[in-house]
N, C-alpha and C positions, 0 to 999 in steps of 0.2 A: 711341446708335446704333440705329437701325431692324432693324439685322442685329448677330447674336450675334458679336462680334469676339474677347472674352475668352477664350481657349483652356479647359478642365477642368483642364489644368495646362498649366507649360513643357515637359517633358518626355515620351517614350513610350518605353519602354525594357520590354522581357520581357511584352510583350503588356498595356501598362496605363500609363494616365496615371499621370506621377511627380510630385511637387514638391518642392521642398528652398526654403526662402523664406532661407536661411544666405547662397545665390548671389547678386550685386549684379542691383540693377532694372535690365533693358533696356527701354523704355517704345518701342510702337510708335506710331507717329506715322502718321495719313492725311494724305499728300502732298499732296490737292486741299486740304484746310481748315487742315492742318498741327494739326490738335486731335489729343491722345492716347485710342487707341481698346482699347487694350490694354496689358497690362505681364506682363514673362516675367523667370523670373530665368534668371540664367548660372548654365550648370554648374558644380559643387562640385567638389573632387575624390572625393568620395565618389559624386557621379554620375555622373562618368567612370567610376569605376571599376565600379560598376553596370551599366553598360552592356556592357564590354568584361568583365566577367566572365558576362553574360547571354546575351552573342552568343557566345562560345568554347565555352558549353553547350549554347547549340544549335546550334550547324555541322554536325557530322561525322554528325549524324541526317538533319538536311536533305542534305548532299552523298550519303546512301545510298539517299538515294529516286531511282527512276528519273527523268531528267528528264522526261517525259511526267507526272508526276504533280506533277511541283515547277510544269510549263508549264501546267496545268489552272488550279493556285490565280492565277500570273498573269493569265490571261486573263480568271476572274473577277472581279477587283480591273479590272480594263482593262472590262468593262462595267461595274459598279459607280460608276465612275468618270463616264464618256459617260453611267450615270440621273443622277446628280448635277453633270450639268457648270453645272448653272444657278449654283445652292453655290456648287459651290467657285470656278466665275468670279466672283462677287461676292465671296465672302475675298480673292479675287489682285488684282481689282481695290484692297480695297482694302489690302492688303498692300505693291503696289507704286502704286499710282496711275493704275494704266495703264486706260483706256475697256474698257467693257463690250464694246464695237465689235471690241475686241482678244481681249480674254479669255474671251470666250464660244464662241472660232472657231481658236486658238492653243494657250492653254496649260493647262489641265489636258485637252482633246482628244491633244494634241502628249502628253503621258503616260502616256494610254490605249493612243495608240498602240505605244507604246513597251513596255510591259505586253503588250500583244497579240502585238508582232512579236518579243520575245525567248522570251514562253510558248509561241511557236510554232515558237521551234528548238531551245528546251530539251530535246526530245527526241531530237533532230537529233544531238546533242554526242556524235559515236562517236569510236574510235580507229583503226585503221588497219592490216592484217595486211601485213607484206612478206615473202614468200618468197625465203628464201637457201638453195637444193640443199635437202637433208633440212630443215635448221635453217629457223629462223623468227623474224622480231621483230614484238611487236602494239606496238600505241601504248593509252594510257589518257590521256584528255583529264580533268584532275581538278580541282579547288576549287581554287585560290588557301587559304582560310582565312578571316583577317575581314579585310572590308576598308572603308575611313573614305572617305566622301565629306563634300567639304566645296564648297557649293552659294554661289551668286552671288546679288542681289538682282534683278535683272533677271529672270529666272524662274524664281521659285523652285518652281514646284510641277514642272514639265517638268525640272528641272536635277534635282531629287528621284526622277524616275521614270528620267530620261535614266541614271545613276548604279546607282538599283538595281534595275533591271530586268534588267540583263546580269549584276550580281553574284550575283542571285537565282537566274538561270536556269541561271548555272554552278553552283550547290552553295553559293554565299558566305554569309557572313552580313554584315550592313553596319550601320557608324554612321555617320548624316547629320547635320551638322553644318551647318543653314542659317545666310542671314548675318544676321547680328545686327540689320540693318536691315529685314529680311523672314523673320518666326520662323515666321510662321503655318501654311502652307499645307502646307508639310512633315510638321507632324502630319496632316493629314487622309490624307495618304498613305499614314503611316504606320497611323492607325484604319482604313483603308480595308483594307490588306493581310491586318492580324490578321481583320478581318470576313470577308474572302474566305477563309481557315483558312488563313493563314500562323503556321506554329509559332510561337508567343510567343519574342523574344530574336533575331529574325533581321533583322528593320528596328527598328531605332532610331534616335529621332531627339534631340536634345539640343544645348541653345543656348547661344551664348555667341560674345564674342570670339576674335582671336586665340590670347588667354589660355587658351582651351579645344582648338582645334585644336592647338597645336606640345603637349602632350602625349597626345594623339591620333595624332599623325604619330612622335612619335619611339619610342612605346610597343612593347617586344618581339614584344608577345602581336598584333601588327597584320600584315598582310602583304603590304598593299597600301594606295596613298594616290590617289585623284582630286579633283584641286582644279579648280574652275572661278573665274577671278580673274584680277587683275592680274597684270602681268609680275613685276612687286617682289614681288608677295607669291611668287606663285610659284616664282623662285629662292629665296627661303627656307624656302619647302617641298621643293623639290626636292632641296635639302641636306641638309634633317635627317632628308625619307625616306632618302638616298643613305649616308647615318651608318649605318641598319640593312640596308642594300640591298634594301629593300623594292621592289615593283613599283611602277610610278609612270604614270599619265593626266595630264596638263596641258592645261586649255583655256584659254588665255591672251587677251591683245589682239591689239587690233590698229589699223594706221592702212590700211586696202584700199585698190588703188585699184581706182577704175569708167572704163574705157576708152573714150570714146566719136567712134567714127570719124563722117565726115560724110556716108555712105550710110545709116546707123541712123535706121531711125523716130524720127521726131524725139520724135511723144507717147508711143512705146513709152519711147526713151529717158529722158525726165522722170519718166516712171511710176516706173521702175527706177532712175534717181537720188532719188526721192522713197523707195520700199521702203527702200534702202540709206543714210539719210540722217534719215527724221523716222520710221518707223516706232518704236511705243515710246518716242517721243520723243528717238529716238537713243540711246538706252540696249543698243545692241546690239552685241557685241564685235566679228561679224563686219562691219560697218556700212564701207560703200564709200565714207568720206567724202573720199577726194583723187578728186574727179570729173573725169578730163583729157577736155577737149572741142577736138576737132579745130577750126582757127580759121575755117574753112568753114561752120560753124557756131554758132559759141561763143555770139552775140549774139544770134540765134534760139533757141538752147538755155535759156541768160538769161532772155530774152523770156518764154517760154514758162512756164520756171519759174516764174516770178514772179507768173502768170497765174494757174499751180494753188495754188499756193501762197494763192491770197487765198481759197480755199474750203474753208482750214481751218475746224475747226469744234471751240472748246479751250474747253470747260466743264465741269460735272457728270460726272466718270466713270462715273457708275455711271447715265447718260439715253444709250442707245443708239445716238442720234444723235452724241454728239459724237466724235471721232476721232483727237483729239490731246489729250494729257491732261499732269499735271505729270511735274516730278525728281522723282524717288524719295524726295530729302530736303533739307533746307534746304543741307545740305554742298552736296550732288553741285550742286545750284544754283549754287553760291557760282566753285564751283570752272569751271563752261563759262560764269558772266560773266566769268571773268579769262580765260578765252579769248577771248572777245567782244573785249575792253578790247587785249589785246595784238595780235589781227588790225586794229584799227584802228588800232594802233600803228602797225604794222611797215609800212600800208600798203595792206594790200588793199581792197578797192572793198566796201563794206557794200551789197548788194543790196537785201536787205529781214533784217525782223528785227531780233536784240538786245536788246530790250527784256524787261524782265520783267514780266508781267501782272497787273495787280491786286497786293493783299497780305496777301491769304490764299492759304493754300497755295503750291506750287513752282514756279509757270507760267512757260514761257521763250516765248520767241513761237522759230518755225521761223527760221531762221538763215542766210543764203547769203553768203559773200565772193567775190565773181570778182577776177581779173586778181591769183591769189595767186600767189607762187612755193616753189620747192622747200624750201626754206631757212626760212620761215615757220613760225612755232613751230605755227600752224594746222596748219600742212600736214604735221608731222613728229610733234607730240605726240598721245595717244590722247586724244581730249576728252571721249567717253562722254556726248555729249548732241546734242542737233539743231543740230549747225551744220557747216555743208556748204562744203567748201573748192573752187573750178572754178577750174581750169589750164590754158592754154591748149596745142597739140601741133600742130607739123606733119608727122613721119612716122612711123611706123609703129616703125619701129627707134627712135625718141626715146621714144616715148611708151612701150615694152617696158625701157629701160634707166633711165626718170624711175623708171615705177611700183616695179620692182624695187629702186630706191633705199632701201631702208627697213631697219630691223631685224626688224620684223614679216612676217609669211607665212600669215596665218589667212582670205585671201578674196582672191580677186578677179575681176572682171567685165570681158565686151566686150560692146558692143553694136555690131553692124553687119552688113547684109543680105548680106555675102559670106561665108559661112560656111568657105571654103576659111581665108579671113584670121582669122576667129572661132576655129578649132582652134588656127592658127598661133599666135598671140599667144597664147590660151590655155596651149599645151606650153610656151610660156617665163616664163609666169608662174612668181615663187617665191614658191609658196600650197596651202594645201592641199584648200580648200574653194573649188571659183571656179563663174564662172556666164557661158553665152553668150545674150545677148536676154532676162535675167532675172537676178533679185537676192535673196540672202537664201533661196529657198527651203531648209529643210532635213529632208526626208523621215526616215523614222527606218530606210528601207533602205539611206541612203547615207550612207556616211563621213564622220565630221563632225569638223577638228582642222586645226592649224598646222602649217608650217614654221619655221624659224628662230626667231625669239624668241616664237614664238606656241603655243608646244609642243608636247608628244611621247604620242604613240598618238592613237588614233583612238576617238571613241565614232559611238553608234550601227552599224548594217549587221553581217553577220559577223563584220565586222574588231574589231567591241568583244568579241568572244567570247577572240580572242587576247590583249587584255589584263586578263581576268578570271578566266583559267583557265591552264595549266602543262600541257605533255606529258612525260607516262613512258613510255619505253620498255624494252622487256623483251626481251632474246636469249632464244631456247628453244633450245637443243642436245640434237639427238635421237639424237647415238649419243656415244661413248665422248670423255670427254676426252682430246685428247693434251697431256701436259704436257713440257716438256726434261729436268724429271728428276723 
């Protein structure tokens, strides 16, 4: 590799690269050539416990610093990060696959961010005085404890930051556990933090399978769990937090839909089913892939599509120019041609696409089915790769009670120039993350999480402050107790 891929070890745990070579090989594979670029072992249980006896040591020193002094060391790591974004976008590039085009403009930025804007309220984090007559109750907004993130492959350097930049800013301490298939990049965040003089033991990061998270999640000494993952995995986690009542984040799937009436810009609209559809190569949870197209339009949208679509541009991730890159891994491959295979089963109209690209590395080519229906394993299962289901709709109330058909709740989208109807449809969406005349954006001031099977709290904005920290309250009684006897 022209670029250092080999991590110093697996592990970062109490301010210092760790190894244990006892842990089974997880061998990192680059997606574009599919050649092995690195090898990490899995956690031990001596490295688990390592960790979670290094962060419980340093908590209650971190949660007594003011937060203005905890928000300092973030926002240092948050520039630290934007000198090095060149770096660390070539690790993520090649950790996940994904174009230089992407990762140089997305995701370790999209972390800095996030570094910036929680070191920026860590100070903010007061309680609250209420006056009752004489008497008085304040509030103390306080630490959680320690708390375990367990991160997605899709982005793993942002899902890293996304995690513990609000845990940090409350007082926490955290163990991140990326996924097995993306080990890399989460160390650098974690070196990155300890550089900006984050106390040693308060980010840790440490790899492994399953096998390593559910004793992570079900451990005493934990007191909070955020997973970012599938549904599946996720009710299994949600249980065996729920066994210690631990607090609990869920960023689940999703199947979105994208709404699109026949007053919407037609090339705004492609735009925005393209964002929500081949961005990252469809590797994105919130991904608007049931595209319902008013019938007013359907065939012009089609048309259209099909048009931008031939100006992909799927080679060398790591040549600036190209802008659609592979799967993640030969699996996640394996798994959206059987979706391929059964949309042409059941029926739907194969637009363009299906095809898999050469045979090196993960290539799918962008994917369109039209004239799908409800019912369609396309149309209902999470496919987690580039291939886009269009639906046809004629009213308004149809197309509100299709999209809502789902078990999912983690996105949804309208496009069309009446804005009155844009809100409308919007409020009845059941999602937690939606978008009018746009797709996918996710700023690090706004709320970002599920409904329904797509799950529960919210990260980034404020609202992540709420599930990373606990209010005490305290009665003051300023004159005499009366007791009955």
């Amino acid at each position: 590799m022209p670029y250092p891929t080999q991590p110093t070890a697996s592990h970062f745990i109490n301010g210092t690269y760790v190894e244990d070579t006892a842990g089974a090989e997880i061998p990192v594979i680059y997606p574009a050539t599919g050649e092995q670029i690195a090898v990490v072992h899995e956690a031990t249980p001596a490295i688990v416990e390592q960790a979670i006896t290094s962060a419980k040591a340093a908590q209650k020193a971190w949660a007594a610093m003011s937060g203005t002094e905890r928000g300092r060391i973030l926002r240092r790591a948050a520039d630290m990060i934007r000198e090095r974004n060149y770096d660390l976008s070539v690790l993520e590039t090649y950790d996940t696959g994904k174009p230089m085009s992407e990762t140089l403009y997305v995701d370790a930025t999209s972390g800095a961010d996030a570094l910036e804007y929680f070191g920026g309220l860590a100070g903010s984090l007061t309680g609250e005085h209420i006056q009752l007559g004489e008497d008085w109750v304040y509030t103390r907004r306080e630490a959680l404890g320690l708390c375990v993130g367990i991160g997605a492959w899709n982005y793993p350097t942002q899902i890293a930051c996304w995690k513990g930049a609000p845990a940090l800013a409350c007082g926490n301490a955290m163990i991140f556990k990326p996924s097995e298939t993306t080990p890399l990049c989460a160390l650098k965040v974690a070196e990155i933090l300890h550089e900006a003089g984050l106390p040693a033991g308060l980010y840790n990061v440490i790899q492994g399978t399953g096998a390593v998270g559910a004793p992570l999640v079900t451990d005493p000494r934990v007191d909070k769990v955020s997973l970012t993952g599938s549904v599946p995995t996720g009710r299994k986690v949600y249980a065996a937090a729920a066994e210690g009542i631990k607090h609990v984040t869920m960023e689940l799937g999703g199947k979105s839909p994208l709404i699109i009436f026949d007053d919407a810009s037609l090339e705004d609209a492609v735009g925005g089913a393209i964002l929500a559809n081949f961005y990252s190569s469809g590797q994105v949870c919130s991904n608007g892939t049931r595209v319902f197209v008013q019938k007013g339009i359907k065939e012009a949208f089609v048309k259209r599509l099909h048009e931008r679509l031939q100006t992909v541009v799927m080679g060398d991730p790591l040549d600036e120019a190209t802008n659609f890159g592979p799967m993640v891994s030969e699996r996640q491959m394996q798994i959206v041609q059987g979706f391929i295979e059964k949309g042409k089963a059941e029926g739907a109209r194969l637009v363009c696409g299906g095809e898999r690209v050469g045979t090196e590395g993960f290539f799918l080519e962008p994917t369109v089915f039209a004239d799908v229906t409800d019912s369609m394993t396309i149309a209902t299962d999470e496919i987690f790769g580039p291939v886009m289901s269009v639906l046809d709709f004629e009213t308004e109330d149809e197309a509100i009670a299709r999209a809502n058909a789902t078990e999912f709740g983690l996105s949804a989208g309208v496009f069309t120039t009446d804005l009155a109807r844009g809100h409308r449809v919007i409020a009845q969406m059941e999602a937690g993350s939606c978008f009018i005349n746009s797709y996918n954006d996710a700023p690090v001031e706004a709320p970002f999480g599920g409904a329904k099977n797509s799950g529960v709290g919210r990260e980034n904005s404020k609202a992540a402050i709420e599930h990373y920290s606990q209010m005490k309250s305290v009665y003051v009684r300023m004159g005499a107790v009366d007791a009955p006897f």
